[in-house]
C-alpha distance (Angstrom), angle and dihedral (degrees) to the residues before:
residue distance angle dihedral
X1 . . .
X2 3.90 . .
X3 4.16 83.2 .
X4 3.84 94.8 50.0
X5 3.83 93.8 47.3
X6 3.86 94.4 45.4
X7 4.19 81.4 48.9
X8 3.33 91.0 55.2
X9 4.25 93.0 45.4
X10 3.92 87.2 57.1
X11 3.53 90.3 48.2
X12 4.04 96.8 48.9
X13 3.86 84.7 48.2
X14 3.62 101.5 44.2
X15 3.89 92.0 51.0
X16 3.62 94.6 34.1
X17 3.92 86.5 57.3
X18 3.75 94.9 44.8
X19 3.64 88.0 50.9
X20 4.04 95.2 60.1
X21 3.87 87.7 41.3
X22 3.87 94.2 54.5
X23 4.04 90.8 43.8
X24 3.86 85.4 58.5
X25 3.74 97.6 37.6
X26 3.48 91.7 59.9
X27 3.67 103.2 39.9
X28 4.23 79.1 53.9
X29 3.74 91.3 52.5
X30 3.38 98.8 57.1
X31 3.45 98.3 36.6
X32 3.54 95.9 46.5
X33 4.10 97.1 44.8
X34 3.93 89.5 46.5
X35 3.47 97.4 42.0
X36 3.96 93.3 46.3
X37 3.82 90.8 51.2
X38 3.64 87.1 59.1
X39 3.33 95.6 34.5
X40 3.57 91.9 54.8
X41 4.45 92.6 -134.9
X42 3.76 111.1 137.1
X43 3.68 76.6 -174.8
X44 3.98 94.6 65.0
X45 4.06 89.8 33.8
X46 3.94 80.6 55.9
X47 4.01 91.5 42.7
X48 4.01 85.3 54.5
X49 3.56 88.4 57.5
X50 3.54 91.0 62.7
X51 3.51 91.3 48.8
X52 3.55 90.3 61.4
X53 3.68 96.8 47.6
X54 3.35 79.3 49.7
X55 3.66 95.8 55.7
X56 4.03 84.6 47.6
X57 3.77 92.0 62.0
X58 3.90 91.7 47.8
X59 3.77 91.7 60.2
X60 3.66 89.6 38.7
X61 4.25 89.8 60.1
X62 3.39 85.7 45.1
X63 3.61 100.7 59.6
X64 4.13 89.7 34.4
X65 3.52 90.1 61.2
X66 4.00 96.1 45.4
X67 4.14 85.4 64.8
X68 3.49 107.1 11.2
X69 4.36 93.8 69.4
X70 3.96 85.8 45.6
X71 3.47 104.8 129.9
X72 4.23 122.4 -115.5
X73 3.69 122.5 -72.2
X74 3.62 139.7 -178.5
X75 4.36 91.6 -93.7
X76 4.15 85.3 43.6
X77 3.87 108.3 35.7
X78 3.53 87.7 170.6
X79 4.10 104.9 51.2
X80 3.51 117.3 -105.2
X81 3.89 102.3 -96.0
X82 3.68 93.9 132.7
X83 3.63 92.1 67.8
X84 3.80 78.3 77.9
X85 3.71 90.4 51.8
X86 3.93 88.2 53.5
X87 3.86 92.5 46.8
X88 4.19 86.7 47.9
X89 3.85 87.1 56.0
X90 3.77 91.6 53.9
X91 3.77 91.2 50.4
X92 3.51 89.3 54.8
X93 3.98 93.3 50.9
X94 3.50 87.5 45.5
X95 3.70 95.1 58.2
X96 4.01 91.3 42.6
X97 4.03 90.7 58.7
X98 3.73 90.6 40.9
X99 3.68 88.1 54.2
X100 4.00 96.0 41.5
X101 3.87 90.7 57.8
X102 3.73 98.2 44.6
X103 3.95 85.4 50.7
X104 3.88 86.5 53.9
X105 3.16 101.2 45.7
X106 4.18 89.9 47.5
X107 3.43 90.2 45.1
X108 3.97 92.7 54.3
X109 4.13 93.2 49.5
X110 3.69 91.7 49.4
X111 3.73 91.6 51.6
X112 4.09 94.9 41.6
X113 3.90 90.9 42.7
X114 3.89 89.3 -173.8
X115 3.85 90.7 63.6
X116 4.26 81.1 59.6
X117 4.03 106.5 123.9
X118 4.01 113.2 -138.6
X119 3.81 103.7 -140.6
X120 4.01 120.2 -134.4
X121 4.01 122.2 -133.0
X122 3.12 88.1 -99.0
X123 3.59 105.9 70.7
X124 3.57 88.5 70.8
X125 3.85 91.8 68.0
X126 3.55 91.7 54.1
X127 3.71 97.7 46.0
X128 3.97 89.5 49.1
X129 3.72 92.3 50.8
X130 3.97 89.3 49.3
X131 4.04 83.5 53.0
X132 3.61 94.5 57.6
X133 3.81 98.5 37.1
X134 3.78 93.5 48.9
X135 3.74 101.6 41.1
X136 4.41 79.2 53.3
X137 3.64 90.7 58.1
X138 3.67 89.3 41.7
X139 3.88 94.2 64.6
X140 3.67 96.2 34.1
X141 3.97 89.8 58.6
X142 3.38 101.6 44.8
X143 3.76 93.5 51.6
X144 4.14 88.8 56.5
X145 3.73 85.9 43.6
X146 3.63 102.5 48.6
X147 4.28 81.7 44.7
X148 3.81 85.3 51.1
X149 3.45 103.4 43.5
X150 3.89 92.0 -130.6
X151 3.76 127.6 161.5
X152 3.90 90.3 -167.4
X153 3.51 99.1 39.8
X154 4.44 83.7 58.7
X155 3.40 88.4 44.5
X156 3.67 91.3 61.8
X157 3.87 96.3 42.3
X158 3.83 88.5 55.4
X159 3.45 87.7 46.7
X160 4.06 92.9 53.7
X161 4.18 76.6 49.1
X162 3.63 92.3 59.2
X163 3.91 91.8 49.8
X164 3.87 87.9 47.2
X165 4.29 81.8 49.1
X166 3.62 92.9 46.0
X167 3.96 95.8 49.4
X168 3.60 88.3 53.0
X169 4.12 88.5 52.6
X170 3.74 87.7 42.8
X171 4.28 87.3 57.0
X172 3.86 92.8 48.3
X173 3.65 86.8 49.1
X174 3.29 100.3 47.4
X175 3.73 92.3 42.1
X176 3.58 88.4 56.7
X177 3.37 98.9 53.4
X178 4.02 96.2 43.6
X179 4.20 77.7 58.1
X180 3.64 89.3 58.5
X181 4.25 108.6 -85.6
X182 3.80 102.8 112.8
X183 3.96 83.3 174.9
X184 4.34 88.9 66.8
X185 3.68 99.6 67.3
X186 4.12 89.6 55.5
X187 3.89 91.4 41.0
X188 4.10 81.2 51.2
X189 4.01 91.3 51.1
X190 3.71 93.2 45.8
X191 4.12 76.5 49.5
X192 3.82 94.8 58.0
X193 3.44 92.7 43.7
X194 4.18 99.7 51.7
X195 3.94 82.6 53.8
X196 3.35 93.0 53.0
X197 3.77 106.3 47.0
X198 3.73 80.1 46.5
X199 3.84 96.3 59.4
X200 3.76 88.7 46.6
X201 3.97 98.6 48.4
X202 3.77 85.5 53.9
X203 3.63 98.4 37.6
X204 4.09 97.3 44.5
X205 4.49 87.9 40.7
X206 3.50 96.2 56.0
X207 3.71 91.5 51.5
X208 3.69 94.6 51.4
X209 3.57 83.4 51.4
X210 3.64 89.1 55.1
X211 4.29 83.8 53.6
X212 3.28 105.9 58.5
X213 3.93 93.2 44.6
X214 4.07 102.4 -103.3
X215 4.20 106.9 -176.7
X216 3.77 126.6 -120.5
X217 3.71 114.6 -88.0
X218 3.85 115.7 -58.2
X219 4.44 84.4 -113.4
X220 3.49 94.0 55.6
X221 3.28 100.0 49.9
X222 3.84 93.1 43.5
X223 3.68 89.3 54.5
X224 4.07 89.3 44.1
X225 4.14 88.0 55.9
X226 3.96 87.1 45.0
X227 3.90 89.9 58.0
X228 3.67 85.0 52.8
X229 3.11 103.6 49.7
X230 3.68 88.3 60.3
X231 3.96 96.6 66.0
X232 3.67 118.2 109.4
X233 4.10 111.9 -111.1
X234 4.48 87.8 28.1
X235 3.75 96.8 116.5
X236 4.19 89.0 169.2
X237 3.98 137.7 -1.6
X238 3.83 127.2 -137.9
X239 3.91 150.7 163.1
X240 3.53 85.6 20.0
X241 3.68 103.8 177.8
X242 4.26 149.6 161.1
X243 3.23 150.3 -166.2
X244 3.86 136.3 -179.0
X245 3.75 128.8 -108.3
X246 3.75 113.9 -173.9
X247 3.79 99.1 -62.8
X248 3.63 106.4 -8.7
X249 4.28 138.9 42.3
X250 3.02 127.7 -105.7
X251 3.86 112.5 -144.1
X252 3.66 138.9 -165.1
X253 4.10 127.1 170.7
X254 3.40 132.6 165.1
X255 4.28 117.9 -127.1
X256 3.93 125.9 -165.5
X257 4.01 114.9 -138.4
X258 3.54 128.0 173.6
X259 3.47 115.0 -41.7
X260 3.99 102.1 -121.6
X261 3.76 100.6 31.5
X262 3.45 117.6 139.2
X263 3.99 114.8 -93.5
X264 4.55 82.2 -119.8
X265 3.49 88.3 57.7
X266 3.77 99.8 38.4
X267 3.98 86.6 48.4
X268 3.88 90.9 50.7
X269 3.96 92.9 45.6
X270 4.10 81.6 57.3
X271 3.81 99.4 40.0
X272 3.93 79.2 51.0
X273 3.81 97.4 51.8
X274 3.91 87.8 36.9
X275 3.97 87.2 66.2
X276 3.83 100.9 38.7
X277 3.93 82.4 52.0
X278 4.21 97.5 55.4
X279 3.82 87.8 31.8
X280 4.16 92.8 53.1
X281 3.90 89.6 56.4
X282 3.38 132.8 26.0
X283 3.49 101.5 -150.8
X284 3.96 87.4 60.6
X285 4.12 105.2 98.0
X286 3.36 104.3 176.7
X287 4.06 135.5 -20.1
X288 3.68 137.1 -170.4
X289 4.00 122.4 -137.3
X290 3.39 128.1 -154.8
X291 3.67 125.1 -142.2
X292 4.30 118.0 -144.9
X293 3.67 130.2 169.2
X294 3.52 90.5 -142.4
X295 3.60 144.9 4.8
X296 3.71 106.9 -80.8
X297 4.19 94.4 -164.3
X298 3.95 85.9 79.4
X299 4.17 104.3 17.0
X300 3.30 122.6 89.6
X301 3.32 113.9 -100.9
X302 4.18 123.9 -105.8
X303 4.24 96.4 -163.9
X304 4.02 85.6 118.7
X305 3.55 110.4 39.6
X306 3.74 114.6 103.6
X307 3.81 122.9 -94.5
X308 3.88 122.9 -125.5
X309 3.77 106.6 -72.5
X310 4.18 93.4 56.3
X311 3.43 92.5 43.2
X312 3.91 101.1 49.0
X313 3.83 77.6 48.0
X314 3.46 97.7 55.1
X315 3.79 95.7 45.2
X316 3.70 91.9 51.2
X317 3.41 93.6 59.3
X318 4.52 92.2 52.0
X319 3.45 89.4 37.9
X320 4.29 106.8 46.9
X321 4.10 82.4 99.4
X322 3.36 100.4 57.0
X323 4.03 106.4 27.5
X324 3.42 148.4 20.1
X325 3.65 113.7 -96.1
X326 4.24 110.8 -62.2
X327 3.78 107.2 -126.5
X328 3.51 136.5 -166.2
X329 4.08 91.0 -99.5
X330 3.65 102.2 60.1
X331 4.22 97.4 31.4
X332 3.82 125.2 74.5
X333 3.70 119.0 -174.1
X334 4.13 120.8 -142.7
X335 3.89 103.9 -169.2
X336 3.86 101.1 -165.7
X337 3.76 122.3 143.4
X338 3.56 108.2 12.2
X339 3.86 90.1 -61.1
X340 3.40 135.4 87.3
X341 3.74 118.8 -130.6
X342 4.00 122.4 -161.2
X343 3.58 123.9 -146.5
X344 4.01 102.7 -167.0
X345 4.00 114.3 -171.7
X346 3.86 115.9 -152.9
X347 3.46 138.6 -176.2
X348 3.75 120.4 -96.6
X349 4.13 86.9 -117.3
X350 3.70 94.3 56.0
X351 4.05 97.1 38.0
X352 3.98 85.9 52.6
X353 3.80 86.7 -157.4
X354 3.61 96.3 -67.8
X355 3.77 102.6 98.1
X356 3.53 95.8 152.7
X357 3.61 99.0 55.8
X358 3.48 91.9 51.9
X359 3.69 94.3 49.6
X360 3.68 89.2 53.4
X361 4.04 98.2 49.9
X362 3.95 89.1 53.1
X363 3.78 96.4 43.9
X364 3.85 81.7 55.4
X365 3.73 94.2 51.0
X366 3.74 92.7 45.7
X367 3.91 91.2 61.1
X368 3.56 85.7 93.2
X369 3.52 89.0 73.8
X370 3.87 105.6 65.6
X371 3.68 92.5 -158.5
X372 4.03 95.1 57.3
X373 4.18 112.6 102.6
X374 3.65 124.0 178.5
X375 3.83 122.7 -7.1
X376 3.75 113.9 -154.7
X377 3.97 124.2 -176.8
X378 3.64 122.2 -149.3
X379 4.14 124.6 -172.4
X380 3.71 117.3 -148.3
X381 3.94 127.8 -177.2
């Protein structure tokens, strides 16, 4: 329940805060586009662009965050947080072709200086009030975000930066062009739209990243396997390993323990480092551990040795001189190695005290079968 309500919280903020971007966004569009035309700024025509991409990207959170905070089902084990991802990628595109055609169309005036616009005083007004409205929605997204934990929501505060950025090119141009250097407010386009191609290469790259399952950085996961290491029963740490999901990793690593603990205590020694692992970081949701006997980068491996059933059949048949029939009650298997080693528990009757002996005449009858290691007796009352 307490997963499905905070869900639901990141959703209501997520949309609430692309809401209140796209009311902006499109009151800057239109101002900015109309105001430029009269103005005569390519610059602030260029800088209304933006706007509207920005406006895009609000609508785009919103409808990430309508499926992406759904919780798991049977078709998406997982959640569906990289819908997000997906939607982050498509901001970034957006912002690459918004930037491409701006850089055209800048290029083109500053070749064909007669098509040069010569801005109006009061394009300065507008691009000052797009400063301070933008850099606003800047701080009030990345504080949701940053409470969220959401890659796309910072991707569209940055992105309300860049439009606060560009605004400020968009005065210098415009300035310098009302001083008498037509050429500035094109220069300050082709500005606006090298920041914003930049912001969406960065923006749309690490979310492919996030796709195709790139790891945390190599320190944080060295310092992840150190905490590990430091748990009481972890004898060795391997195959640690991560991969994003929206705004948290998913990890999975394998640890080796003693090799004849019992599977309780094995499974609470990984319950134990599962929880140090999600409590260490807090972009860590959930992570799976892995329990081995020993480490199998240098043991031989065990994949084709028999399981239980062949091998209590095997041993009956070596054994029917010397005991009654083995069965699965008194025998426990340890398969480390690339052997299989019996412990067989008797009672004190049949043992007859002498444990040992018997241990050693049925390890030497099970040397017929090549896959048989040690053979160790015990005598219970």
């Amino acid at each position: 329940m307490g997963g499905e309500q905070s869900a639901q919280a990141r959703d209501r903020a997520m949309r609430n805060t692309s809401v209140v971007g796209a009311i902006v966004n499109l009151a800057l569009t239109i101002v900015k586009v109309i105001f430029g035309i009269i103005g005569q700024s390519h610059a602030l025509i260029a800088d209304g662009v933006h706007s509207l991409a920005d406006l895009s990207t609000d609508l785009m959170v919103w409808f990430a965050a309508k499926f992406s905070n759904q919780p798991a089902d049977k078709e998406h084990p997982y959640g569906h947080a990289r819908i997000e991802t997906a939607f982050t990628v498509g901001l970034g595109v957006v912002l690459i072709i918004t930037a491409i055609g701006i850089v055209v169309d800048s290029a083109r005036r500053l070749l064909n200086p007669e098509t040069l616009l010569q801005p109006t005083p009061i394009a300065l007004l507008i691009a000052a009030i797009s400063i301070f409205a933008n850099e606003g929605l800047f701080h009030y997204t990345m504080r949701v975000a940053r409470a969220c934990n959401s890659r796309l929501l910072t991707a569209n505060a940055w992105h309300h930066r860049s439009d606060a950025i560009s605004s400020i090119v968009v005065l210098i141009g415009v300035t310098g062009s009302l001083l008498g250097l037509p050429y500035l407010d094109a220069f300050a386009a082709l500005g606006v739209a090298l920041m914003i191609g930049k912001i969406g290469w960065d923006q749309a790259w690490a979310s492919i990243r996030e796709l195709i399952d790139t790891g945390m950085e190599p320190k944080t996961a060295a310092a992840l396997k150190r905490i590990i290491e430091t748990i009481d029963g972890v004898r060795g740490v391997h195959m640690l390993r991560s991969r994003r999901m929206g705004g948290a990793y998913l990890m999975d690593v394998h640890i080796v323990v003693d090799e004849r603990l019992s599977v309780s205590e094995g499974h609470k020694i990984a319950e134990y480092v599962r929880f140090k692992l999600i409590d260490s970081n807090e972009d860590i949701s959930n992570a799976l551990v892995h329990i081995d006997p020993e480490d199998e980068s240098v043991a031989l491996s065990c994949a084709d040795l028999p399981l239980r059933r062949e091998v209590l059949t095997d041993l009956r048949k070596v054994w029917a001189e010397d005991i009654d029939s083995p069965d699965s009650d008194n025998v426990t298997l340890h398969y480390l190695n690339g052997k299989v080693h019996v412990d067989l528990v008797r009672s004190v009757n049949a043992v007859n005290a002498n444990a040992e002996q018997l241990g050693q005449r049925l390890q030497e009858k099970a040397r017929v079968l090549d896959y048989i290691g040690d053979v160790r007796v015990y005598g219970q009352h």
